[in-house]
C-alpha positions as CSV (number, residue, x, y, z in Angstrom):
1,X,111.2,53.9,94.5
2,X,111.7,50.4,96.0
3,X,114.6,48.6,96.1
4,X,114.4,46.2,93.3
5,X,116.6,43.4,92.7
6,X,118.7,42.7,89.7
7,X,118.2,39.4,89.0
8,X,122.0,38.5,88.3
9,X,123.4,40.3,90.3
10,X,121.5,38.9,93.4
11,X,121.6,35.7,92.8
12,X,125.4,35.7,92.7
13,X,125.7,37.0,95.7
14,X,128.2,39.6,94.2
15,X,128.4,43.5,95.1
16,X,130.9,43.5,97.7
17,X,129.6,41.5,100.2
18,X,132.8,41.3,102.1
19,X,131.9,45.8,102.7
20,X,129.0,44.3,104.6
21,X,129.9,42.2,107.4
22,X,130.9,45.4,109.0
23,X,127.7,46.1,109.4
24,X,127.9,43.6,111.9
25,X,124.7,40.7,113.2
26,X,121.1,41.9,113.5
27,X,121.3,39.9,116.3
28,X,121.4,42.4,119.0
29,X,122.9,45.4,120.7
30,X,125.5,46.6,123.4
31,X,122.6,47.8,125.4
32,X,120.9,44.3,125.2
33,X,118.5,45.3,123.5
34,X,117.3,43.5,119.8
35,X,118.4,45.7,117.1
36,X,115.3,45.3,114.4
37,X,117.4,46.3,111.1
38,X,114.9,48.3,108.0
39,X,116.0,48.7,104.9
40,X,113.5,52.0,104.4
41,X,112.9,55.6,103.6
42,X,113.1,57.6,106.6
43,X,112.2,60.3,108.1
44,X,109.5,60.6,104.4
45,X,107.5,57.3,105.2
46,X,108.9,56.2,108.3
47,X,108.9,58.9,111.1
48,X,110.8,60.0,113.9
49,X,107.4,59.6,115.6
50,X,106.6,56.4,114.0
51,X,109.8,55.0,116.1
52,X,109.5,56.5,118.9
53,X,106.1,55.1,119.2
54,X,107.5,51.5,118.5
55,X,110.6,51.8,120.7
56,X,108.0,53.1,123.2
57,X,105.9,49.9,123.5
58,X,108.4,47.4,122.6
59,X,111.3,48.9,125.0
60,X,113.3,45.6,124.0
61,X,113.6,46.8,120.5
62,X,115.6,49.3,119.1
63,X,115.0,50.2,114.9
64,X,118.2,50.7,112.9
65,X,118.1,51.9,109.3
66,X,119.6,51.5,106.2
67,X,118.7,52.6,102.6
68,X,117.2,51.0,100.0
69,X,119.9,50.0,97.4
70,X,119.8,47.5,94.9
71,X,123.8,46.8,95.4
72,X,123.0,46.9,99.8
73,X,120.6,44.5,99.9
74,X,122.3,42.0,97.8
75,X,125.2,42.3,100.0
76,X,123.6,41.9,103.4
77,X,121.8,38.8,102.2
78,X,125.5,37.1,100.4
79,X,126.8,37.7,103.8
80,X,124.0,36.0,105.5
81,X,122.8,39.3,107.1
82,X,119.7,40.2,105.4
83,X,117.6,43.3,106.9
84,X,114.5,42.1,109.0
85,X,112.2,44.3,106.6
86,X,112.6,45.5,103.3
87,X,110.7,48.3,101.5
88,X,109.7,47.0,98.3
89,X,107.2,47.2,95.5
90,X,104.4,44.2,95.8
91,X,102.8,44.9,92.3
92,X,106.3,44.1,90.1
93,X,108.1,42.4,92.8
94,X,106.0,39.9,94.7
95,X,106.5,36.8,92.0
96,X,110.3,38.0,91.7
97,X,111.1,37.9,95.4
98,X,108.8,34.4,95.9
99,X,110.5,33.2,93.1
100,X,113.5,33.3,94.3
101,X,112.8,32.0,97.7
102,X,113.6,35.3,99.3
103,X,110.1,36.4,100.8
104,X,108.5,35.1,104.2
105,X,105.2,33.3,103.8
106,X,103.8,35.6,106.5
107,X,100.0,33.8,106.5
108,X,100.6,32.0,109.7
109,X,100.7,35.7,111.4
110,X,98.1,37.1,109.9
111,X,96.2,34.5,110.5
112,X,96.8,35.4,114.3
113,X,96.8,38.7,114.2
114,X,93.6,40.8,115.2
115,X,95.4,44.2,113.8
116,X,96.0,43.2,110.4
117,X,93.0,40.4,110.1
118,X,92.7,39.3,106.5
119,X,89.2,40.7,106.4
120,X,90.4,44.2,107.0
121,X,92.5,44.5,104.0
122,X,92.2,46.3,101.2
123,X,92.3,44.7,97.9
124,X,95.4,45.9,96.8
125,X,97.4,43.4,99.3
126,X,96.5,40.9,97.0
127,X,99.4,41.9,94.8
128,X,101.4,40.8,97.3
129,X,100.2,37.3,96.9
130,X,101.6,34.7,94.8
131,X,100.9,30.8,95.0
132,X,103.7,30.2,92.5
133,X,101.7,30.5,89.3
134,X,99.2,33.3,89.8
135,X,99.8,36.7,91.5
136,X,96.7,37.8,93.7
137,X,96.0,33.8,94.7
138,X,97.7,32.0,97.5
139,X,100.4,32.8,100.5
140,X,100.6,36.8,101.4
141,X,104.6,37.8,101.4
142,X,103.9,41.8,102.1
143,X,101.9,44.7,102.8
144,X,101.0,47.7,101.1
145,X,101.7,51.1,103.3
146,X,99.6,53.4,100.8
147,X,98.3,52.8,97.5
148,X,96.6,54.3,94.1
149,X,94.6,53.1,91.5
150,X,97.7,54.6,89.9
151,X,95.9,55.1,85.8
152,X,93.2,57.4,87.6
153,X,93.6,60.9,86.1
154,X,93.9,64.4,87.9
155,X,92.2,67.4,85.3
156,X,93.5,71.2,85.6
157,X,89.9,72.9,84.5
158,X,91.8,76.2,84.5
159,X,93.4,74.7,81.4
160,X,90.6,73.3,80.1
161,X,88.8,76.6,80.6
162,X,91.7,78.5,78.8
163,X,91.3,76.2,76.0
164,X,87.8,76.5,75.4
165,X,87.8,72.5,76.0
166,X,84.9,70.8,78.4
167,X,86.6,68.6,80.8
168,X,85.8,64.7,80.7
169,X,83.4,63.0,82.9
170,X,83.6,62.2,85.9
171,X,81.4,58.7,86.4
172,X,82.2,57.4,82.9
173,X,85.8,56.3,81.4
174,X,87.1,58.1,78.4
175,X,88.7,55.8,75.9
176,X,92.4,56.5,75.6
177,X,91.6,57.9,71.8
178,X,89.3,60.2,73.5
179,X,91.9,61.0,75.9
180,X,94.9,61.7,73.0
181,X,92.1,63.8,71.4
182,X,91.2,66.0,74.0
183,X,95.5,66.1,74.8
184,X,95.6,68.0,70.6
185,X,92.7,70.2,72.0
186,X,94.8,71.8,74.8
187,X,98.0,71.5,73.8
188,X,99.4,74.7,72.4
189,X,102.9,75.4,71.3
190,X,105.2,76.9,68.6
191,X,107.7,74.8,67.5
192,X,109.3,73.2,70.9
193,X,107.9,75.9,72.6
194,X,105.2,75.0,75.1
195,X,102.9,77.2,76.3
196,X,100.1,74.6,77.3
197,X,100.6,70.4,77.2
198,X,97.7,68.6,76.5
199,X,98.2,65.0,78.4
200,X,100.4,63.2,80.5
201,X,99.3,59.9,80.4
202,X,99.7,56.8,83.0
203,X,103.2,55.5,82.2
204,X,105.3,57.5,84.8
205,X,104.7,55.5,87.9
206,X,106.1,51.9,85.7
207,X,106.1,52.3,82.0
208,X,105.5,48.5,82.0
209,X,103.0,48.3,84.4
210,X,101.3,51.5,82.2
211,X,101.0,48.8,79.0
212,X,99.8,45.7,81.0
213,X,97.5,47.9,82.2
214,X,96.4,49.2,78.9
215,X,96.3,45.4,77.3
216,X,94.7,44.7,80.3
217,X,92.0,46.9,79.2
218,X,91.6,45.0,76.0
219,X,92.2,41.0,77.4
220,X,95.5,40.7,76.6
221,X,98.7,39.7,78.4
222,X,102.3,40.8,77.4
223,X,103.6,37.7,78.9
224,X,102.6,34.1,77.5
225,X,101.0,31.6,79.9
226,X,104.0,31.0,82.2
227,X,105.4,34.2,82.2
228,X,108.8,33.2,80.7
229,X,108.0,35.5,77.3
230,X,106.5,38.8,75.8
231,X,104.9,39.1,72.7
232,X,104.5,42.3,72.0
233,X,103.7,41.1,68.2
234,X,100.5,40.2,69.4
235,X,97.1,42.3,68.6
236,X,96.9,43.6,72.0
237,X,100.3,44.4,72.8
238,X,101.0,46.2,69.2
239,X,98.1,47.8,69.5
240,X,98.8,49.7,73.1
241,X,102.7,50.0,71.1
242,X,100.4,51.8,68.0
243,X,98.5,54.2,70.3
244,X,101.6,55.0,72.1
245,X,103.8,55.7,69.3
246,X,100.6,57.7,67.9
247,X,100.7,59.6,71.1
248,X,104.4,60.8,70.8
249,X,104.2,61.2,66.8
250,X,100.9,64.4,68.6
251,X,103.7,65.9,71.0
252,X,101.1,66.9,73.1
253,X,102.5,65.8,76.1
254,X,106.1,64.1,77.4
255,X,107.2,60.7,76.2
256,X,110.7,58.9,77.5
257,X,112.4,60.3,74.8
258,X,111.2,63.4,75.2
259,X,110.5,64.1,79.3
260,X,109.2,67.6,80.8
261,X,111.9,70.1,81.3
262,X,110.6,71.1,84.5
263,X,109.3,67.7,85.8
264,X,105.4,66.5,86.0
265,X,104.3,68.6,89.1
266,X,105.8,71.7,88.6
267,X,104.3,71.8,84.6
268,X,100.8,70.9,86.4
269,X,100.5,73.3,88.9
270,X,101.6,75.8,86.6
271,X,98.7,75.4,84.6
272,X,100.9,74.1,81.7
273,X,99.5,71.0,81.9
274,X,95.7,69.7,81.4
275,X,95.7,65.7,82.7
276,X,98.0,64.1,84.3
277,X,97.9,60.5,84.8
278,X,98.9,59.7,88.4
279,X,96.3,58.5,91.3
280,X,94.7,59.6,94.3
281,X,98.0,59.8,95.9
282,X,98.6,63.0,94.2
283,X,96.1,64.7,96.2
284,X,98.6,64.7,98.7
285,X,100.9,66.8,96.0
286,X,97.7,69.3,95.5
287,X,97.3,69.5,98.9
288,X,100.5,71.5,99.2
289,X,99.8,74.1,97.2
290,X,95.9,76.3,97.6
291,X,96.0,78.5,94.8
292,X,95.5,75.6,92.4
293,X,92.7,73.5,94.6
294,X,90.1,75.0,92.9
295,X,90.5,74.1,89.5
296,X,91.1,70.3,90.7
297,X,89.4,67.5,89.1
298,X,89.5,63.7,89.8
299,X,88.6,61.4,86.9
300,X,88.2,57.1,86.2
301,X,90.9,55.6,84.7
302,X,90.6,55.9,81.0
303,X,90.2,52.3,78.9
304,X,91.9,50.6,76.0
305,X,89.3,48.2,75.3
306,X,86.0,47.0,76.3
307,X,86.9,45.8,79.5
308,X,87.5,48.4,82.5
309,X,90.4,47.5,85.1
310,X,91.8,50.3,87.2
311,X,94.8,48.7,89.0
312,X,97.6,49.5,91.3
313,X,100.9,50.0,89.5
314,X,103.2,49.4,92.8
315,X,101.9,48.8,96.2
316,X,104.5,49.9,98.0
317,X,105.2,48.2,101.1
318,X,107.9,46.1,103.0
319,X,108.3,42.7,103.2
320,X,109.8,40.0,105.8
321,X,113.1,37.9,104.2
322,X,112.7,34.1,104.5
323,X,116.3,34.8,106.7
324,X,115.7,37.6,108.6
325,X,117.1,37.1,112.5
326,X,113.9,38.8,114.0
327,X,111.0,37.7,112.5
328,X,108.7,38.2,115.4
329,X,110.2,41.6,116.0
330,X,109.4,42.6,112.3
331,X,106.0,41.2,112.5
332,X,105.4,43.7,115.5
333,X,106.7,46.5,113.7
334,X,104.3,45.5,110.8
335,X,101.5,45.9,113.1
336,X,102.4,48.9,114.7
337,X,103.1,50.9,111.0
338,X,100.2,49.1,108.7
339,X,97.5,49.1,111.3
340,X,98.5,51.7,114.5
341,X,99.2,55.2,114.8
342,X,101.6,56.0,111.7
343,X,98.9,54.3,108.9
344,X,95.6,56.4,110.9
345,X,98.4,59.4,110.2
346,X,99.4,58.9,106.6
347,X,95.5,58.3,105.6
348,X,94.5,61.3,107.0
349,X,97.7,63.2,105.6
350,X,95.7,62.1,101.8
351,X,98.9,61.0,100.4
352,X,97.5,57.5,99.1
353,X,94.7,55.1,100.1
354,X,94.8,53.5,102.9
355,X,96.2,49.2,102.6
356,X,93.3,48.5,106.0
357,X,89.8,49.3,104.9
358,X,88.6,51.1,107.8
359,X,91.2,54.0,107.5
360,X,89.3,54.4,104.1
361,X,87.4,56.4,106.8
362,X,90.5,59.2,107.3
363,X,90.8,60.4,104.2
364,X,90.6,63.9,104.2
365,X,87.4,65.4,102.8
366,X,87.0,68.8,104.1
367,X,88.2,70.6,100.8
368,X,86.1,70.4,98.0
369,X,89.0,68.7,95.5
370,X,89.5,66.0,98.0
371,X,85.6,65.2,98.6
372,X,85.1,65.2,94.8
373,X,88.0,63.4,94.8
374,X,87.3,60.5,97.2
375,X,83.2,60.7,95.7
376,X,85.4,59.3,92.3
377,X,87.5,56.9,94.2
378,X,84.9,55.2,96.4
379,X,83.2,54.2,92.7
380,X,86.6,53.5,91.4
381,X,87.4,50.7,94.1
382,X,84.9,48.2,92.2
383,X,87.2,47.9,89.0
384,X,90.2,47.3,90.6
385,X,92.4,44.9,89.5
386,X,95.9,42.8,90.1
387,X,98.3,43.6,87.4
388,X,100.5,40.3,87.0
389,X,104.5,40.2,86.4
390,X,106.8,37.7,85.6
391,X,109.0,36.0,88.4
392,X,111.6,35.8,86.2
393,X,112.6,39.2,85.5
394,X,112.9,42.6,87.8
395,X,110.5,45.9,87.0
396,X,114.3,47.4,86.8
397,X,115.5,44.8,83.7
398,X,112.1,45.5,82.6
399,X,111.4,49.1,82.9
400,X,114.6,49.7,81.4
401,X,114.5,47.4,78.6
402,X,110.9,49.0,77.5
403,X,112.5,52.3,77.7
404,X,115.6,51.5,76.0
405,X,113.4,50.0,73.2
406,X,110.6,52.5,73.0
407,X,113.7,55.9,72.5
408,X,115.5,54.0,69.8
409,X,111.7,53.7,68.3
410,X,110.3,56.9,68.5
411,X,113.8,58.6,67.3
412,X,114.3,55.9,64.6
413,X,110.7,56.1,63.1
414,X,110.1,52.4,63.3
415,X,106.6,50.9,63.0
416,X,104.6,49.1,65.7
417,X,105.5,45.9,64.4
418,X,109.2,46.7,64.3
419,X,109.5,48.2,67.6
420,X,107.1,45.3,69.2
421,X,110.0,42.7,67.3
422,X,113.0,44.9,69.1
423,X,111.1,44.8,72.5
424,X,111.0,40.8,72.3
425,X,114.6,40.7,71.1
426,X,115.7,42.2,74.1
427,X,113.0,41.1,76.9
428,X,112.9,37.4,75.7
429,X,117.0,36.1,76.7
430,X,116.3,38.1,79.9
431,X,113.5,36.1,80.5
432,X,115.0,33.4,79.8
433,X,118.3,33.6,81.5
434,X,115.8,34.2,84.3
435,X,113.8,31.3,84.8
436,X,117.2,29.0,84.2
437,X,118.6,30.3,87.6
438,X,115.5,29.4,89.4
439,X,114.3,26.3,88.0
């Protein structure tokens, strides 16, 4: 997951960031060469080979890493020292970190840069826009490496076969009411004892991004105009709050009260489990394992109401900080890993879409599950949309909050309205406390 930025926290400039001046300056190195500090995963999304290929054509440069922490990052920047790239989030985090004046404005080098041209983007960089109001409009802080239209569903028809079930379409959206209903159909158990679960619906990748997404669907907003409040109280909101607690009161699938034992992929390719609500990204999952390929089958992104969105739920990228010591040298490394060698490799590894459009091209298609797959997506590009957060509050505070909320709900028994009252108790002097440090 990214490293996302607790609001207090950060802006104190707390979490020990007397440990962190032994890092030492980002300035350079005893070999005289520039030392370009990442704050990434490595070696999962940024190889050996990756560096080596950097290193290679930028023999001034050497890459040093460190790992993403919340409590690290904060550090490095109270000391003065901040990384020259972070790995972050763009879909959650992009109004946070512009918010807070954190973020380069890195439009003067695209705008120079043949590599990463605007025109060659894909859509889902727009999340990492935000002109101060609207996220999706105005300055571009980021880059996605890889990305899903994360509510996209993967089908098991061996399950659905076992259950005597047809599986959905694949060209039109099932409703989610359609989509709880078919979860009864499959599920089969005794008691707590699972044999078969019906559903696991799009909440694992953000459980808030899973209900803007859903009142999305239905032209609604959890957050009021200036993104300083929820409302869950109103119809929209409630109503994705209704259908969820509805979905938990079925037990035909896991719920954050209630998680699988043995973890999402392991109950899937199992053939415990009929849909699972994660993206095209997870064809990178299937790919590891052949005796299941067969029975693979990508669907659209189920809808709440009548209008049909299909949006990224993270974007994961990395971003330039505002006081990073090598700007230039970051930039480089940004065109070397979004638009070189390592993003031609990770599109045609299928683990996520590609963020430049002509990669799209990559994609593996030579097994049937990933051109079915891919024949899905290509159609599935046209009702993408931005999901938009607050700048006020972290996917962490957030995330947390929702889940906090949502377990005292299902194992109290409260009501829609209660729970949606509980939910703005607790998210509303967050937001608050929020927008007073940064206004």
């Amino acid at each position: 997951m990214a490293a996302q930025l607790n609001r207090r926290r950060f802006l104190s400039g707390v979490a020990g960031a007397a440990g962190v001046a032994a890092l030492g300056s980002a300035c350079g190195s005893s070999s005289g060469r520039t030392t370009l500090t990442i704050m990434g995963n490595t070696p999962a999304e940024i190889t050996d080979q990756d560096v080596a290929e950097f290193e290679a054509k930028h023999p001034d440069v050497k890459i040093k890493f460190v790992t993403v922490t919340t409590t690290l990052l904060t550090a490095m920047f109270a000391a003065g020292n901040p990384p020259d790239v972070v790995r972050d989030q763009g879909v959650p985090n992009t109004p946070y970190l512009v918010g807070r004046d954190l973020a380069l404005n890195l439009d003067p080098y695209f705008a120079k840069s043949t590599v990463l041209a605007p025109d060659k983007l894909a859509q889902v960089n727009d999340t990492w826009r935000y002109d101060g109001k609207v996220q999706g409009q105005g300055p571009r802080y980021g880059l996605a490496k890889d990305y899903s239209q994360d509510a996209m569903v993967w089908c098991n028809t061996k399950v659905f076969d076992d259950a005597g079930v047809d599986p959905p379409s694949t060209t039109d959206p099932m409703s989610y009411d359609e989509m709880l209903d078919l979860g009864k159909r499959l599920t089969k158990r005794s008691g707590a004892k699972y044999t078969r679960y019906g559903v696991n619906p799009p909440f694992d990748v953000s459980l808030t991004a899973g209900f803007l997404n859903m009142v999305a669907s239905s032209g609604g907003s959890i957050f009021n105009d200036d993104f300083s409040k929820v409302d869950f109280s109103a119809p929209e909101p409630r109503a994705a709050l209704e259908w969820y607690l509805k979905y938990a009161t079925a037990k035909v699938g896991p719920t954050v009260s209630r998680p699988f034992p043995a973890g999402a992929w392991p109950t899937f390719d199992g053939n415990q489990l009929g849909m699972l609500g994660f993206g095209y990204w997870f064809s990178g999952e299937i790919a590891t394992d052949p005796k299941i390929q067969g029975t693979m089958r990508f669907i659209p992104a189920p809808q709440f109401g009548s209008t049909r969105v299909s949006p990224c739920f993270s974007a994961t990228g990395h971003w330039i900080p505002k006081k990073a010591k090598h700007k230039d040298e970051a930039w480089a490394f940004f065109e070397h890993y979004f638009g070189g060698p390592p993003a031609t490799r990770r599109a045609e590894s299928g683990w996520g879409l590609p963020g430049i459009t002509t990669l799209n091209a990559k994609l593996p298609r030579g097994k049937p599950y990933q051109k079915q797959a891919l024949d899905v997506q290509d159609k599935e590009f046209s009702h993408y949309s931005v999901l938009k957060f607050s700048p006020y509050i972290s996917v962490t505070a957030i995330d947390a909050s929702l889940s906090q909320e949502l377990v005292k709900g299902l194992d109290g028994g409260l009501s829609a309205g209660k729970l949606a009252d509980a939910i703005n108790g607790t998210l509303n002097p967050l937001l608050q406390l929020g927008k007073e440090l940064i206004t």
